[in-house]
N, CA, C and O atoms as a GROMACS GRO file, in nm:
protein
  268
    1UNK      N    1   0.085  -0.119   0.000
    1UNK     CA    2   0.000   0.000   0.000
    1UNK      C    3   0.089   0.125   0.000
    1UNK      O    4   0.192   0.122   0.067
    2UNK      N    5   0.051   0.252  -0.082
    2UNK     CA    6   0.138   0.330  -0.101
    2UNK      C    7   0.049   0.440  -0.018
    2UNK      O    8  -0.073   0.455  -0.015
    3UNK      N    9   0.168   0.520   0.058
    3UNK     CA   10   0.145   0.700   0.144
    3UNK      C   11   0.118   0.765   0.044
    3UNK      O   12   0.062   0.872   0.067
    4UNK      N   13   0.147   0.725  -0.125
    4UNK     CA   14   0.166   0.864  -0.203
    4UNK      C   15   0.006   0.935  -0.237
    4UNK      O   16  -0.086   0.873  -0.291
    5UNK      N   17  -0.001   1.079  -0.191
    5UNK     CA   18  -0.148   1.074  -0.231
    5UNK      C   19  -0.144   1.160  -0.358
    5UNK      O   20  -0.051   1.241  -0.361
    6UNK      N   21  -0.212   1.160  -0.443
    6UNK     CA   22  -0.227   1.221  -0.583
    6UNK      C   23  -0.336   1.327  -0.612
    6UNK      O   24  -0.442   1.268  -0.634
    7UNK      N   25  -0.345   1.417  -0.619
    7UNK     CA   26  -0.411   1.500  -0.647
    7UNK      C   27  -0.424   1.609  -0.791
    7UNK      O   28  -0.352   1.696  -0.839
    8UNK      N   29  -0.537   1.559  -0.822
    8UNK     CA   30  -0.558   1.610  -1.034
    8UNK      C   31  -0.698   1.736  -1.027
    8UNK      O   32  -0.810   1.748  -0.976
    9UNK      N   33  -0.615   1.803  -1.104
    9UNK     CA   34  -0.745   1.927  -1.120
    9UNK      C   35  -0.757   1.830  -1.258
    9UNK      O   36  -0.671   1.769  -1.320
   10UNK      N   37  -0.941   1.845  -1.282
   10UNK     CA   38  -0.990   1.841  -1.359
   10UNK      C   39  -0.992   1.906  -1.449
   10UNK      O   40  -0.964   2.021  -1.417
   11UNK      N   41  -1.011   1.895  -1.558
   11UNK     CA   42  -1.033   2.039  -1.706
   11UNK      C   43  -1.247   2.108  -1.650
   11UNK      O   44  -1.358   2.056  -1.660
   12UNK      N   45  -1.204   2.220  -1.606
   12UNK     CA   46  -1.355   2.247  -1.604
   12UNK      C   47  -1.469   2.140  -1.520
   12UNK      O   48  -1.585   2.120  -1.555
   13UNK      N   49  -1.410   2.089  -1.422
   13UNK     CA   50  -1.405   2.025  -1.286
   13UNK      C   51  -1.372   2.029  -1.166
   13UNK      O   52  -1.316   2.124  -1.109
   14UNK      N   53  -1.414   1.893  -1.106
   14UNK     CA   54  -1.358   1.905  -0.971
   14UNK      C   55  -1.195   1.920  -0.924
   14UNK      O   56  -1.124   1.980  -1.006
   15UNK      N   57  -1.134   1.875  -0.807
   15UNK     CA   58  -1.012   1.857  -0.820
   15UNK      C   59  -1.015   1.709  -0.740
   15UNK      O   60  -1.069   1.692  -0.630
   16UNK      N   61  -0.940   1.598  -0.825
   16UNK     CA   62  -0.930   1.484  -0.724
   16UNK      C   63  -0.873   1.469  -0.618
   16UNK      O   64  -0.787   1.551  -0.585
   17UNK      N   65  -0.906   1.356  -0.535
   17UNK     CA   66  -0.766   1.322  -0.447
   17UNK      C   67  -0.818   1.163  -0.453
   17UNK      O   68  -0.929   1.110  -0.450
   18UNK      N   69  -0.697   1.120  -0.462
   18UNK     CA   70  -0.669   0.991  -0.430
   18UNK      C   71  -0.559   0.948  -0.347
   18UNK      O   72  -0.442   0.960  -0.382
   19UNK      N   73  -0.605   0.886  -0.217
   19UNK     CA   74  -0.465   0.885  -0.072
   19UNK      C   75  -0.544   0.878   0.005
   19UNK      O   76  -0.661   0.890  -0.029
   20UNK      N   77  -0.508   0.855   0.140
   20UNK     CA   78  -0.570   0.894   0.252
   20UNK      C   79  -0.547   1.043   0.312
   20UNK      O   80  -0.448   1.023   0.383
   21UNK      N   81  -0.571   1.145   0.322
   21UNK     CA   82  -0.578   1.244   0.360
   21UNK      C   83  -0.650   1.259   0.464
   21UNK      O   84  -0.729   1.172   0.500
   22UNK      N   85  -0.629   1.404   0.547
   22UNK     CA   86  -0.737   1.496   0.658
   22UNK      C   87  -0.800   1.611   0.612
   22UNK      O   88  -0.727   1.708   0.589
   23UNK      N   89  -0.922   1.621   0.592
   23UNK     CA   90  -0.954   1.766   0.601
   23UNK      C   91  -0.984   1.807   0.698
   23UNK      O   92  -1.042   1.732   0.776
   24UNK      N   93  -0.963   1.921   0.728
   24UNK     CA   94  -1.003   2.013   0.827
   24UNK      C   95  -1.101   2.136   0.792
   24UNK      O   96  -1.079   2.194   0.685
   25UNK      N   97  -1.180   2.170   0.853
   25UNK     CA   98  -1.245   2.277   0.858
   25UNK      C   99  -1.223   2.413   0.910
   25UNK      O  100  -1.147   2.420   1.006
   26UNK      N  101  -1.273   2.521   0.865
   26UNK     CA  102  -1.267   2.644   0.935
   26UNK      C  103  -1.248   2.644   1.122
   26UNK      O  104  -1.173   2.705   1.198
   27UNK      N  105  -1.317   2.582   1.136
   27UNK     CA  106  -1.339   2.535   1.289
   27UNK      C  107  -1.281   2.443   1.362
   27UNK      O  108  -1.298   2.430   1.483
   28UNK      N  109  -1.207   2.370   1.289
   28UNK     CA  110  -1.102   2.260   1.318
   28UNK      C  111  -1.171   2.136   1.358
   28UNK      O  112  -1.123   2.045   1.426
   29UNK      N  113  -1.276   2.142   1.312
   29UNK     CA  114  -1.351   2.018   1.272
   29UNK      C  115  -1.253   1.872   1.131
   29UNK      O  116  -1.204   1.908   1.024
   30UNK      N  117  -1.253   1.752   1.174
   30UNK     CA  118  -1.198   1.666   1.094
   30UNK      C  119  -1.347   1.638   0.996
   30UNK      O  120  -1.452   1.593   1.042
   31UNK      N  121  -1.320   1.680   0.839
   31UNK     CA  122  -1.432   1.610   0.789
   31UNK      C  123  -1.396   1.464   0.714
   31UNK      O  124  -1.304   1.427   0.643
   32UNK      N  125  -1.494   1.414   0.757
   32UNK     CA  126  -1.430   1.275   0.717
   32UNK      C  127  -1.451   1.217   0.573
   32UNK      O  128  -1.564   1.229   0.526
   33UNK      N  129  -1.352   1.154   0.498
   33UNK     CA  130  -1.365   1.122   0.364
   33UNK      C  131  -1.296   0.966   0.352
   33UNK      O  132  -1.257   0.893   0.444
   34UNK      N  133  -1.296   0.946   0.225
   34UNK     CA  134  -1.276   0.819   0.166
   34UNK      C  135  -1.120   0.830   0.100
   34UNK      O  136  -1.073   0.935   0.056
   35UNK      N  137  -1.061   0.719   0.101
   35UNK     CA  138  -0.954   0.724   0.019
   35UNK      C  139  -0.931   0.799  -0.146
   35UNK      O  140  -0.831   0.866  -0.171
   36UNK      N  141  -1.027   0.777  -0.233
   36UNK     CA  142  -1.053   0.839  -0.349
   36UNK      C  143  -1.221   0.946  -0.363
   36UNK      O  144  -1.339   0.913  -0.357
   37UNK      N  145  -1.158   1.068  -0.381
   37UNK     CA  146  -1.304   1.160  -0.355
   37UNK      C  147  -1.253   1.280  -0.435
   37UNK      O  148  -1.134   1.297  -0.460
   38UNK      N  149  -1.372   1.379  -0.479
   38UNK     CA  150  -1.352   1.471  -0.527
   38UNK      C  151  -1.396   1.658  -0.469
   38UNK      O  152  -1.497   1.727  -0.460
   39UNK      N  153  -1.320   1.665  -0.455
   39UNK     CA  154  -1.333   1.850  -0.442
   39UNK      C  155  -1.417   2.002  -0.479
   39UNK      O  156  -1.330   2.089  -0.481
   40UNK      N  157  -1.514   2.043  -0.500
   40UNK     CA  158  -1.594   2.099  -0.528
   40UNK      C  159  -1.477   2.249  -0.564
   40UNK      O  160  -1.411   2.315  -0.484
   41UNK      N  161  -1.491   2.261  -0.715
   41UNK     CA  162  -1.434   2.415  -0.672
   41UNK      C  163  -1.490   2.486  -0.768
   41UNK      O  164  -1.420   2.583  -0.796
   42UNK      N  165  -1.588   2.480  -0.832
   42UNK     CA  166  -1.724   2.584  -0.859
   42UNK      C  167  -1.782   2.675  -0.803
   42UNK      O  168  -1.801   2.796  -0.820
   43UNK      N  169  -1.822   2.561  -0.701
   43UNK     CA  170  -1.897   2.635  -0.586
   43UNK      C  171  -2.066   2.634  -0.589
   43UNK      O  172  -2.156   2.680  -0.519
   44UNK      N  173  -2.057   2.572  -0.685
   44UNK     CA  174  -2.221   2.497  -0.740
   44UNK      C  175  -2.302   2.372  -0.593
   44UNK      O  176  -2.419   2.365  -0.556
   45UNK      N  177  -2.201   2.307  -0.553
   45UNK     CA  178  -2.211   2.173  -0.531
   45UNK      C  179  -2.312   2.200  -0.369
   45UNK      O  180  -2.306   2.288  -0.284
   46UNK      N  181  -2.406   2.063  -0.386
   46UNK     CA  182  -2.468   2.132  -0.228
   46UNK      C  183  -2.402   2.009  -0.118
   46UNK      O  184  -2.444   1.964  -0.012
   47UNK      N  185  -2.297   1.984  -0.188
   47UNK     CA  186  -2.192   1.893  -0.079
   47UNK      C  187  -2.087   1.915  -0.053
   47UNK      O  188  -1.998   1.831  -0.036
   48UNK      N  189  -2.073   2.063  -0.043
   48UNK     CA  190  -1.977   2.114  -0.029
   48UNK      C  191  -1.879   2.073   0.128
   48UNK      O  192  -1.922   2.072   0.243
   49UNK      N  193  -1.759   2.048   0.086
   49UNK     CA  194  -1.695   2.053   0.044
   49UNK      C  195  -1.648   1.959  -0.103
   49UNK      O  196  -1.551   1.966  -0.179
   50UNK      N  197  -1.753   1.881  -0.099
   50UNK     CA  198  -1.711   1.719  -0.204
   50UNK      C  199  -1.791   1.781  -0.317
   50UNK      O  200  -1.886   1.857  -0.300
   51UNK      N  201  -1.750   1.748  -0.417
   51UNK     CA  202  -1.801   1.748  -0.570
   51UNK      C  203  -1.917   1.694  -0.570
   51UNK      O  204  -1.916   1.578  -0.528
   52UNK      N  205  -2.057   1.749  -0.613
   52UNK     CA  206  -2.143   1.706  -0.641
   52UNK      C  207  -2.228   1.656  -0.796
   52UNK      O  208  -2.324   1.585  -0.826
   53UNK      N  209  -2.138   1.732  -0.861
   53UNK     CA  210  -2.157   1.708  -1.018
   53UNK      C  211  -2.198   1.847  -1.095
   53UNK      O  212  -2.200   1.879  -1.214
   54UNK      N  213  -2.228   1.912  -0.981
   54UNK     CA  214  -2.333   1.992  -1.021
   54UNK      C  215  -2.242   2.141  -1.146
   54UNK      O  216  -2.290   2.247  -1.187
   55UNK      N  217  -2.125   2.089  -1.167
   55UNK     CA  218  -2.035   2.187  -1.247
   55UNK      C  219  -2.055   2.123  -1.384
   55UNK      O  220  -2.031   2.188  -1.485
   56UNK      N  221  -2.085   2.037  -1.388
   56UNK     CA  222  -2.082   1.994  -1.572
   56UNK      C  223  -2.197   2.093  -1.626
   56UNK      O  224  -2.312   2.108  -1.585
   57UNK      N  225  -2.136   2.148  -1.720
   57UNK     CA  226  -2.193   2.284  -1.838
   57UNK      C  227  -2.178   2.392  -1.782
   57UNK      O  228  -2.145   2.494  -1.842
   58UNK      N  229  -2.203   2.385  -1.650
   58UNK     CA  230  -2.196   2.574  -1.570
   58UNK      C  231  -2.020   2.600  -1.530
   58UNK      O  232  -1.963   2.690  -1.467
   59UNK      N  233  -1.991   2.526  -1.572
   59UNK     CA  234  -1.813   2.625  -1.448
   59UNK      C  235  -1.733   2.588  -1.575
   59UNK      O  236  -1.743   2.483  -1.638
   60UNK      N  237  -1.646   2.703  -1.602
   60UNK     CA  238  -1.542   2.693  -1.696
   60UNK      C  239  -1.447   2.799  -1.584
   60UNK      O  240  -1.471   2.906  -1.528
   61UNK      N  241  -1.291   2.674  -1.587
   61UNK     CA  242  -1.168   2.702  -1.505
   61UNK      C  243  -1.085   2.832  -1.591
   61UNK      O  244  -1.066   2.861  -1.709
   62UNK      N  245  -1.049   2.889  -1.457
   62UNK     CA  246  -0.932   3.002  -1.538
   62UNK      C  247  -0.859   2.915  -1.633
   62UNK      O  248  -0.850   2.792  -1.638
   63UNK      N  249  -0.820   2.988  -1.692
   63UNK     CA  250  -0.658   2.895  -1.756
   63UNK      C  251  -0.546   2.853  -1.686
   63UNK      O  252  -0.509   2.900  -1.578
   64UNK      N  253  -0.510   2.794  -1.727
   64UNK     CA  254  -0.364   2.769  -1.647
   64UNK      C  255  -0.395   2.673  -1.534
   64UNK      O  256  -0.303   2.616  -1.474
   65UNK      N  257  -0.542   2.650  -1.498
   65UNK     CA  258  -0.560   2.589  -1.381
   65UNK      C  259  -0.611   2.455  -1.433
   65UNK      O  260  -0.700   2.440  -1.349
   66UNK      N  261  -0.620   2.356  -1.503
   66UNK     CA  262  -0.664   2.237  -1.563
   66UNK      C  263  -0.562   2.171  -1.618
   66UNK      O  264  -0.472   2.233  -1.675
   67UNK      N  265  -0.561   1.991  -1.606
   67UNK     CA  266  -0.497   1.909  -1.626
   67UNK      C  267  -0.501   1.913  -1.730
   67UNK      O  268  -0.438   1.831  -1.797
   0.00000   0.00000   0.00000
C-alpha cells in the first residue's frame, strides 16, 4: 500500500484526491472522507466541500488551472 497521495485538477471540474488524507475545517472540525473523492471548486455543489456534479456545463476554469 502506497502514502503517495495524488491529487488532479480536472479540465472544467472538480479537483481529485486519491490517498488517505485529513480535512479540516474552518473550525477545526476533521471532515471525514474516503480514500478516493472529489473536491468541489465551482462552488455549485450542495456537498460542499465534495463534488457534487453539479459543475458539468456551468463552471469553466481560469486557464492555467486544468490538467
Amino acid at each position: 500500500m502506497s502514502d503517495k497521495v495524488q491529487i488532479r485538477i480536472k479540465e472544467n471540474g472538480s479537483i481529485r484526491v486519491k490517498g488517505t488524507v485529513e480535512i479540516v475545517d474552518a473550525d477545526g472540525n476533521v471532515i471525514e472522507t474516503k480514500s478516493d473523492f472529489s473536491l468541489c471548486r465551482c462552488g455549485l455543489s450542495k456537498e460542499k466541500p465534495f463534488c457534487d456534479g453539479s459543475h458539468k456545463g456551468n463552471f469553466e476554469a481560469a486557464e492555467g488551472l486544468s490538467s
